[in-house]
Structure formats: C-alpha cells, structure tokens
C-alpha positions as CSV (number, residue, x, y, z in Angstrom):
1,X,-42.4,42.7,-19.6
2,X,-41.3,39.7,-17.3
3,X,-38.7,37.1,-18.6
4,X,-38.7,34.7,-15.2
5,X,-36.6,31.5,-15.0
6,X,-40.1,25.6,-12.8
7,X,-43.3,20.1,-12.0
8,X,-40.8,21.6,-9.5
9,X,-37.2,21.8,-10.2
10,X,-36.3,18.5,-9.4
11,X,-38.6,17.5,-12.5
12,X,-37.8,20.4,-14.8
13,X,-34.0,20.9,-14.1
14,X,-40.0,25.5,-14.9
15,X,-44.7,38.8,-9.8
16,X,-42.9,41.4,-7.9
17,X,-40.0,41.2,-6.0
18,X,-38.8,43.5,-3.4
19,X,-36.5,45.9,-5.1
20,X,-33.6,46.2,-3.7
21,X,-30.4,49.0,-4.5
22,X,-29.7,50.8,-7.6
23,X,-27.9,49.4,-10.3
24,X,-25.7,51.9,-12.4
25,X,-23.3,50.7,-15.4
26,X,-20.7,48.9,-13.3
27,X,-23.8,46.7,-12.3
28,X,-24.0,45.9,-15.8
29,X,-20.5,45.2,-16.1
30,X,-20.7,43.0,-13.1
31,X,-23.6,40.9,-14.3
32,X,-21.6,40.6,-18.0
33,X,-19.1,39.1,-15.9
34,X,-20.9,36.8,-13.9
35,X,-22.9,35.4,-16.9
36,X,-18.8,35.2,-18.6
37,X,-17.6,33.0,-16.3
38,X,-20.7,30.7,-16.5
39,X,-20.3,30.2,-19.8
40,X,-16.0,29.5,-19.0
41,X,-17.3,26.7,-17.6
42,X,-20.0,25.4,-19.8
43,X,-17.8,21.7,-20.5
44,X,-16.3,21.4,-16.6
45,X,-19.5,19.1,-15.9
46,X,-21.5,16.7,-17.7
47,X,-24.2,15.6,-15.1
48,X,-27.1,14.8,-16.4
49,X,-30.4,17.1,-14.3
50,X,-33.3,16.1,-13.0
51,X,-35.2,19.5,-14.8
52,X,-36.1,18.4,-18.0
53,X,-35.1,17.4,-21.2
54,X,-33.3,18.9,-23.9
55,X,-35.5,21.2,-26.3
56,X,-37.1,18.3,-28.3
57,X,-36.5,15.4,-26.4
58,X,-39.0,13.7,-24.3
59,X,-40.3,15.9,-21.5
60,X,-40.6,14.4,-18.4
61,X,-44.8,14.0,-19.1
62,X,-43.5,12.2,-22.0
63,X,-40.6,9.6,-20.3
64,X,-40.8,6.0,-20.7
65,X,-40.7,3.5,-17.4
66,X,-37.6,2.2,-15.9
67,X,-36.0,-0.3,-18.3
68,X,-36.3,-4.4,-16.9
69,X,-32.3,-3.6,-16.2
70,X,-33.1,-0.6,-13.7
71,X,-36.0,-2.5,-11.9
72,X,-34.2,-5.6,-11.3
73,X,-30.8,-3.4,-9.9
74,X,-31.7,-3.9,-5.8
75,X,-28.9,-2.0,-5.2
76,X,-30.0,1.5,-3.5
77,X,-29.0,4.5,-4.7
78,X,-27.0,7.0,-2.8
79,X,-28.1,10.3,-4.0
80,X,-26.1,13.8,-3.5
81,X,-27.1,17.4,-3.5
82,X,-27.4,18.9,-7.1
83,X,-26.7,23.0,-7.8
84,X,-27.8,24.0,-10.9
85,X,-27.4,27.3,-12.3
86,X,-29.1,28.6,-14.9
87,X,-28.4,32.4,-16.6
88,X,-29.8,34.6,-19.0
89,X,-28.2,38.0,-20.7
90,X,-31.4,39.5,-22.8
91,X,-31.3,43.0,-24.7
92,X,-34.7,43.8,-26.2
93,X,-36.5,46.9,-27.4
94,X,-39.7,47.2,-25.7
95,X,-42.2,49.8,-28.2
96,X,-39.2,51.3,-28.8
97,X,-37.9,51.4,-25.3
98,X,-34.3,49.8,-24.5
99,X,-33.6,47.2,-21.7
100,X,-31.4,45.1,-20.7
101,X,-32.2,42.1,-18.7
102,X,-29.6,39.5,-16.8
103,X,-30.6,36.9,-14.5
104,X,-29.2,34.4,-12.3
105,X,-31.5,31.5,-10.7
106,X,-29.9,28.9,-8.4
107,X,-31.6,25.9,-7.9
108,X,-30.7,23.7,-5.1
109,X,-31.5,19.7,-4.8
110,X,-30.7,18.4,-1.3
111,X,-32.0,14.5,-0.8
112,X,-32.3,13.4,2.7
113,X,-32.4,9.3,2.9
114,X,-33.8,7.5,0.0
115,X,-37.9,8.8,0.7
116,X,-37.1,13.0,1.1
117,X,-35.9,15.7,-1.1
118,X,-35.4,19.4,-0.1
119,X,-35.5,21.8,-3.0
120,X,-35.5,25.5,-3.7
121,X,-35.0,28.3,-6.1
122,X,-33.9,31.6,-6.2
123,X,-33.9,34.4,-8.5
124,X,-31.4,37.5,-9.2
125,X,-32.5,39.9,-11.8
126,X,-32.4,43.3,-12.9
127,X,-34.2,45.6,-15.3
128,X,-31.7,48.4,-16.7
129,X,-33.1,51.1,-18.9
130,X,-32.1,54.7,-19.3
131,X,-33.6,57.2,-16.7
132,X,-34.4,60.7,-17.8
133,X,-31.4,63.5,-17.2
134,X,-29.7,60.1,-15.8
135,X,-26.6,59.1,-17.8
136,X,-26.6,55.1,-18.7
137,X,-28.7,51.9,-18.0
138,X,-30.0,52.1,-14.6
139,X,-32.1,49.8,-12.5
140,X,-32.8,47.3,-9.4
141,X,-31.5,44.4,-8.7
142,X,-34.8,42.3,-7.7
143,X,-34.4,39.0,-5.6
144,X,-37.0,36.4,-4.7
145,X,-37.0,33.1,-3.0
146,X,-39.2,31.6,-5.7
147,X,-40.2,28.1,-3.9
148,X,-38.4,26.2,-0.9
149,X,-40.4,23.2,-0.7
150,X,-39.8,19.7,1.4
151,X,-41.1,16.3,-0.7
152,X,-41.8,12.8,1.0
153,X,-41.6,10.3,-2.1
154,X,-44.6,7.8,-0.4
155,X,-44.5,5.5,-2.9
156,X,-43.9,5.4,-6.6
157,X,-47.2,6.8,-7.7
158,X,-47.9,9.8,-4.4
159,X,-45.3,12.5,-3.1
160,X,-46.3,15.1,-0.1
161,X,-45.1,18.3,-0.4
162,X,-45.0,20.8,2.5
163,X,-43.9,24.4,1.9
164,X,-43.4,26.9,-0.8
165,X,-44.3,25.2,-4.1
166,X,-45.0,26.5,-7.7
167,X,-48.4,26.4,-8.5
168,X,-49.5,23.2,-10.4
169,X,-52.5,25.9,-12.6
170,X,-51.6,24.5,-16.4
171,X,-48.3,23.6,-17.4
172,X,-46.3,27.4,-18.3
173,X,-45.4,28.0,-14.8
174,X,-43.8,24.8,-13.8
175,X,-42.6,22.9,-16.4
176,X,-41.7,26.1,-19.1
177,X,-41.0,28.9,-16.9
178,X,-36.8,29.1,-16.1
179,X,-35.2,31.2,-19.0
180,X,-33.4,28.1,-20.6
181,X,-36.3,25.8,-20.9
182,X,-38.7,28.2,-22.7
183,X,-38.8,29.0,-26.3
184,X,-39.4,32.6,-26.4
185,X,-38.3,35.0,-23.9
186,X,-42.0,36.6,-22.9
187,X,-44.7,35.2,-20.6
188,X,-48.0,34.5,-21.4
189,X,-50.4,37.0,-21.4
190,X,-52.6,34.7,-19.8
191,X,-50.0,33.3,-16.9
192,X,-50.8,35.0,-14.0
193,X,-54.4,33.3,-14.1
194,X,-54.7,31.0,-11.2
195,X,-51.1,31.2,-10.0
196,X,-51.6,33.1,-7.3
197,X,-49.6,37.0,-6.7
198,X,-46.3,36.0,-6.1
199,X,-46.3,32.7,-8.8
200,X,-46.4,30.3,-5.8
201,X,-48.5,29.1,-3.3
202,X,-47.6,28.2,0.8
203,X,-49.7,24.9,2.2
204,X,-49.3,21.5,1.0
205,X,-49.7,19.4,-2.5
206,X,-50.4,16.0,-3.4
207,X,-49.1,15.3,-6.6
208,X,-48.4,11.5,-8.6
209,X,-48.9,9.6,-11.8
210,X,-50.1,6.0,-12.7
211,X,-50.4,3.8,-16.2
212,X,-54.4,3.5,-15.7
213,X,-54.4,1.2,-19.5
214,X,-52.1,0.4,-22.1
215,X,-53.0,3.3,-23.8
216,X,-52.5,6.1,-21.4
217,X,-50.8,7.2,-18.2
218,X,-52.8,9.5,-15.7
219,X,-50.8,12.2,-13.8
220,X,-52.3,14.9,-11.0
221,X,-51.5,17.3,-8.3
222,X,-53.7,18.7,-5.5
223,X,-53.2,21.7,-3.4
224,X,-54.0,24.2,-1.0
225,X,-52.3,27.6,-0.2
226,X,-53.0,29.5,2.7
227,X,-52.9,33.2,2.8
228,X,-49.7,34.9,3.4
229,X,-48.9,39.1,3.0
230,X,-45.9,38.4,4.1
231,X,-43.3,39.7,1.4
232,X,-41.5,38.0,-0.7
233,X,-43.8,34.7,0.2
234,X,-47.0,36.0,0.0
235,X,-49.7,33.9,-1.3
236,X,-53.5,33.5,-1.7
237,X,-56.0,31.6,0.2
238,X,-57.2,28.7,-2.5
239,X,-57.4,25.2,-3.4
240,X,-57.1,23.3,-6.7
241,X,-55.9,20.4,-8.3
242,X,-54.6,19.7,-12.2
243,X,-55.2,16.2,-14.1
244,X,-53.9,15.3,-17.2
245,X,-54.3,12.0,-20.0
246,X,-50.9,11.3,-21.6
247,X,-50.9,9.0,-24.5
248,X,-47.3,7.4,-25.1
249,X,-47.6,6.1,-28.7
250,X,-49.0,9.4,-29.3
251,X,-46.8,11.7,-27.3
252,X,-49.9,13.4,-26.5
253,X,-50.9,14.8,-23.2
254,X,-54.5,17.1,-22.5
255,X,-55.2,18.1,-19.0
256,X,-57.2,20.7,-17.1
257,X,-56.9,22.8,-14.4
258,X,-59.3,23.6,-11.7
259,X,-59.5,26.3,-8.3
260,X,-61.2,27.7,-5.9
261,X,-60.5,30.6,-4.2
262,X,-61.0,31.1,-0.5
263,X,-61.0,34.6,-0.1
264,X,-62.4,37.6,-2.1
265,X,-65.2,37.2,-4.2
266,X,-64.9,33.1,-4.0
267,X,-64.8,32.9,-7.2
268,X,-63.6,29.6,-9.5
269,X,-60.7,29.4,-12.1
270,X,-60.8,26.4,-15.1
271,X,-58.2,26.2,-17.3
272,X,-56.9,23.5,-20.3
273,X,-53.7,22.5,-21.4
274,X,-52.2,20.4,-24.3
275,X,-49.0,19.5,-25.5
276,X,-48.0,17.2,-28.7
277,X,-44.6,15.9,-29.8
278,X,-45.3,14.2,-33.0
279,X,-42.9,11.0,-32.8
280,X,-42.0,11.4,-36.6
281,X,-41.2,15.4,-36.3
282,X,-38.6,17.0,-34.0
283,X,-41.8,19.6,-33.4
284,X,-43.6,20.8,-30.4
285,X,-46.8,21.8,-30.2
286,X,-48.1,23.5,-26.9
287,X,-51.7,25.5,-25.8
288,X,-53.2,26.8,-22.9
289,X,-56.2,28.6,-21.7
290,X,-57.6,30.1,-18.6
291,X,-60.4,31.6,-17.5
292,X,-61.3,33.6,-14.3
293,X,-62.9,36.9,-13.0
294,X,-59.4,38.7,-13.9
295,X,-59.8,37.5,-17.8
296,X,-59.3,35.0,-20.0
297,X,-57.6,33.8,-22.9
298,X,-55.5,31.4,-24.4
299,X,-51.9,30.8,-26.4
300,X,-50.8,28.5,-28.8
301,X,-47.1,27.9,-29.6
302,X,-45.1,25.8,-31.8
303,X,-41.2,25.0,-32.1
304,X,-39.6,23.3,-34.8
305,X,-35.8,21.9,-35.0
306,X,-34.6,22.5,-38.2
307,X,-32.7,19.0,-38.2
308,X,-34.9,17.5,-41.0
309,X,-34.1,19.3,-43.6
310,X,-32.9,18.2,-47.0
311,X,-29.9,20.6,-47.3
312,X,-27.1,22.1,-45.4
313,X,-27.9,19.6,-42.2
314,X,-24.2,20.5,-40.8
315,X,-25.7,24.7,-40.7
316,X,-29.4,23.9,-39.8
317,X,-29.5,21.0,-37.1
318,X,-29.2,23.5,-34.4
319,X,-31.8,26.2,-35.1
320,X,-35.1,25.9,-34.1
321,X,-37.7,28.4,-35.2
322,X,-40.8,29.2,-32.9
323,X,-44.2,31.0,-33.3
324,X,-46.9,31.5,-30.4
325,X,-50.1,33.4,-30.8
326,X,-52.4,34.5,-27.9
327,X,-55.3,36.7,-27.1
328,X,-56.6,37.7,-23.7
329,X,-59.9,39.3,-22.7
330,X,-60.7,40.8,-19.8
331,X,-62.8,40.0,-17.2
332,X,-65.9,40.9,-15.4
333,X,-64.1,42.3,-12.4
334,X,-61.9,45.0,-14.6
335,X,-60.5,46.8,-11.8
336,X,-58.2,43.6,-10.7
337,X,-58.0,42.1,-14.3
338,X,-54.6,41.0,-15.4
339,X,-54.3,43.2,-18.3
340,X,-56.1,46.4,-18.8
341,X,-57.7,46.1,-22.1
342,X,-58.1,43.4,-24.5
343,X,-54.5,42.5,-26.2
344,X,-54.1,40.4,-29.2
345,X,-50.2,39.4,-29.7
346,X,-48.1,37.5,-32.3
347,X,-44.7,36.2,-31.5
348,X,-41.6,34.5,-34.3
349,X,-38.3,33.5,-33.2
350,X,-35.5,31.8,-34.3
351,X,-32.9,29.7,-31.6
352,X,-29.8,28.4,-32.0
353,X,-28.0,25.2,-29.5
354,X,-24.6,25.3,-29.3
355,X,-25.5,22.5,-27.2
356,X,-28.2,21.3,-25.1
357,X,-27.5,23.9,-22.3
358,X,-26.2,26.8,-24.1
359,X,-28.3,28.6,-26.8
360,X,-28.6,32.0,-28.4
361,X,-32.5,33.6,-28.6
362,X,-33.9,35.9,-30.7
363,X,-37.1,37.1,-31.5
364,X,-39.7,39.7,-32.8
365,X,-43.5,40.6,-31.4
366,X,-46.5,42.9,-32.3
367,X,-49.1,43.5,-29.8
368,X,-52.5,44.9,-30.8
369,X,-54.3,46.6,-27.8
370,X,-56.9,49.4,-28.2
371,X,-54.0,52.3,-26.8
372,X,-52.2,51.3,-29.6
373,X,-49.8,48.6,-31.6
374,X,-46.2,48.0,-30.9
375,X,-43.0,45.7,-31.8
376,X,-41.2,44.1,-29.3
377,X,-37.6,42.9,-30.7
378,X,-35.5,40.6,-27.8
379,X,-31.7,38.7,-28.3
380,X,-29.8,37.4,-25.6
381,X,-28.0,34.0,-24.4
382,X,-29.0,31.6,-22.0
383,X,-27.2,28.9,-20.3
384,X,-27.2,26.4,-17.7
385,X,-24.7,24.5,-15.4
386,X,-25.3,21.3,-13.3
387,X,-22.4,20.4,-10.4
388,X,-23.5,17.6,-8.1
389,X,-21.7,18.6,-4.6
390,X,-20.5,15.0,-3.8
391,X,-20.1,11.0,-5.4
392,X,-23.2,9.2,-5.6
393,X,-26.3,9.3,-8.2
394,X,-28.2,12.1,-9.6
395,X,-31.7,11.0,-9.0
C-alpha cells in the first residue's frame, strides 16, 4: 500500500524511491516528534496557499475570475517564496499486518519577476512494520524529489513548463494526491495508468484555460517526457495531452486523457475524468477511468460534510464521511500489468477538520481478488503549514 502526498503545487497547495538506512524505534520516535512540532505550530501562520481549497470549497477547476476590483488594481504584485509543509502520521492494519506510516513533503514556491515561478516537491517517508526475530517497527526511510519544475506564465491563458512535472493523465495525481488533500488514505488501484514509473515525467508541458461561452470554461495540458533510467527521476518516453469542459453554474467538470507511448510496444492510453460539486450540497462527487495494455478500470468516490444536518450542527459540521468503489482488470500484456489479478475494492471513512489544515482520518477497506479477501483498517492525522519567506503577495 502507498499513501503519497500534487495541477502542480502551486495550483493544489496534488513509485519507488531509493531506500535509504534502517529505521528502528527511535526513528519512530523522531518522526512522532517532527510531526509534534508541526502541529505546535498549526496557528503561527495564516497565509492563504496557492494548492487548493479547503475540502469542499471550490477547487481551483471550479474558481470564479478575478473580481472588477482585482482587474482594475494596476498595481503589480511583488510576490515571495512560499514553503509549505504538509505531514501525515498513519497507523493501519494491512490483512492483518501492522504499519505505521509518517511523512513529510516540503513544497517550495520561488517566483522570479512577475512572468516565472520555480517549484518543487519533496518527499520523506517510511514504512515501519515488525520484522521476523526483530524486536519493534522497523523500516526505510524512502526520499524522492517528486517534481522540480520551471514555469513561464506567457500570458493569462498559456504557461511553459520545463523540467520535472507531475503528469497531467486524469486528475488523482495532480490535483488529489498530497496526504492532506485526499479523502481517503489509499491510491487508486487504477493510478499508476499513464503516469509514467516514477509518477512524473522529464520534457516539457503546455498547459492553460479559456472561457470558450458563457456556459463553460475549457482547460488543457500537453506534454512530452523523454526517457530517463536515471534514479530517482526516471521517466518514460511518451507524449499526451488532457482536456477538460467545466461548467460554472453547474460546478461540473468532464475531461479525458490521452498518450502515446514512445517506447516499448507503442502502445496508446485513454482515460476519463469527472468531478461534481452540487452548489446546493457541501458534497463531492469524483470518477476516473483508465485504460492501457497494463489494465483498466475505474473508481468512483464521494465525500459529504456533515454540516447540513438538522441536529447537533455544533458536533457534526466538521466530519465528513467518504465512500469510493473501484474495480481494475488486467490487461492483455499480464506480465507488466499494474496489479496481478483482477481486484474489486470497497472503501468508507469518516474525517474530522479541526480546521481547514488539520484533520484526523479514519477508514475501513475490503478487497476481493481471486488469492483471497482482506480488510484494510487505516487512522492517522494530517496537517499542513504555509510560511511565506518574505513581505509581499502570495500569488
């Protein structure tokens, strides 16, 4: 099981890594402490981030234009560099098995001028589980660089991206994916489709949005990734591109996904998106689906804040409850498919805000696969901090 912590961070504020040296109990500690003092400081900031929304608020596919006020203000901005930190401290029982799973991502925004913005990520997990005849919760401590990317802002409607970028294949991996963001701790079975080995791809993007009518906006992103077995930023040899239709009145957004790979057996990759924030509900509806030579499949998730209800709004205005469903089938090349077998899987949780950047998770799972059924139980804490390192505007 992966729980990972990515529209790039700037916008959503959404694998194997080289292990590293062995992690014994005063690891734990150590990571108990970090994640501590995080949460110390959880009210020493109030910056508002360029990542995304709060759970239930408009996502960034769903954010209105500039007011008249903002468009009229000539005055230009002077932006800084943004660190954000996000954090996660999961314990979950994997068919029985025990983990435990802390993480640490970083996330750093650096603007240059008004037109260019340098941003990466990095990631600092672990894996602790006992080891046979070994005493305690033992594991690696895995780190990856998981973008470092360079953007020229064009023009209002086109930015150029050069570097190490997440790939734009649906909507999981960069707009869902960092630990905070995401409603349930597990991945999609279907995620790895068409994001390449390492999540991330190494070329260049194109990547914009546009009101084509009063009734819907258009957004898209092109790519290509070279290859790279270079480790940790190895990548594929492919090209793509995603479109999507978003409907404001509506809150409404379907899209699809599209690439080709250059190496290999050449084969092609489609997938489909949708996402739905009923304006009278505080509910989110989200899908996907992907097919490709390594299998197919889809998942279907929906989260609802319990803030409408007709009693005890003081207890219940915080919790959100959260189901997904998802089935993947493998594909016609079976010895690189993503999963071995065909796995069905149901997923329920329950999350509570403390606020908007510190939560509590729980949740339960049952996988059916042909080697057999299992329960997958997960509760942790996740939390994120946002310090701009200097005076000027958060863009």
């Amino acid at each position: 099981m992966q729980v990972r912590t990515s529209i790039s961070e700037r916008q959503h504020l959404s694998s194997q890594r080289p292990k590293q040296h062995a992690l014994n109990r005063r690891g734990l500690l150590l990571a108990i402490l970090c994640f501590a003092s995080q949460v110390f400081f959880v009210s020493a900031v109030a910056a508002q981030s360029a990542d995304s929304q709060p759970p239930n608020l408009q996502s960034p596919a769903f954010s209105s234009v500039s007011t008249s006020d903002e468009a009229q203000d000539s005055t230009p901005n002077s932006p800084v560099p943004v660190l954000q930190t996000s954090a996660g401290f999961l314990t979950l029982s994997d068919m029985g098995e025990a983990h435990v799973h802390p993480l640490i991502t970083p996330v750093l925004l650096l603007p240059i001028g008004q037109r260019w913005l340098f941003e990466t990520r990095a990631t600092f997990e672990s894996d602790l589980a006992e080891q046979p005849g070994v005493n305690g919760l033992h594991g690696v401590v895995q780190k990856e660089v998981e973008y470092a990317q360079l953007d020229f802002i064009a023009n209002p409607y086109l930015t150029v991206t050069v570097g190490r970028f997440l790939t734009p294949f649906g909507i999981f991996n960069e707009r869902l994916y960092p630990v905070w963001i995401r409603n349930l701790a597990s991945d999609p079975l279907i995620l790895p489709i068409g994001i390449g080995p390492s999540n991330a791809s190494t070329g260049a993007m194109l990547r914009g949005g546009f009101r084509a009518t009063d009734a819907f906006n258009v957004n898209y992103a092109v790519y290509y990734s070279a290859s790279s077995t270079l480790s940790p930023v190895d990548s594929s040899r492919f090209a793509g591109g995603r479109a999507g239709l978003f409907f404001p009145k509506a809150r409404l957004e379907v899209g699809g996904s599209y690439q080709h790979l250059l190496q290999d057996d050449h084969s092609n990759l489609f997938g489909f998106h949708f996402a739905w924030q009923p304006p009278a509900l505080p509910l989110d509806i989200r899908a996907e689906t992907a097919r490709s030579n390594t299998g197919s499949g889809y998942w279907v998730e929906s989260a609802y804040r319990l803030s409408q209800l007709p009693f005890a709004q003081s207890q219940f205005r915080r919790a959100q409850v959260v189901a997904r469903i998802q089935q993947f089938y493998t594909g016609p090349n079976s010895a690189n498919s993503v999963l071995p077998v065909n796995t069905n899987m149901f997923e329920f949780g329950i999350n509570y805000y403390f606020s908007d950047d510190f939560r509590v998770i729980s949740n339960y799972g049952r996988q059916f696969a042909p080697q057999g059924n299992g329960n997958v139980w997960t509760f942790g804490v996740t939390y994120r901090l946002v310090a701009p390192l200097g005076h000027g505007d958060i863009q």
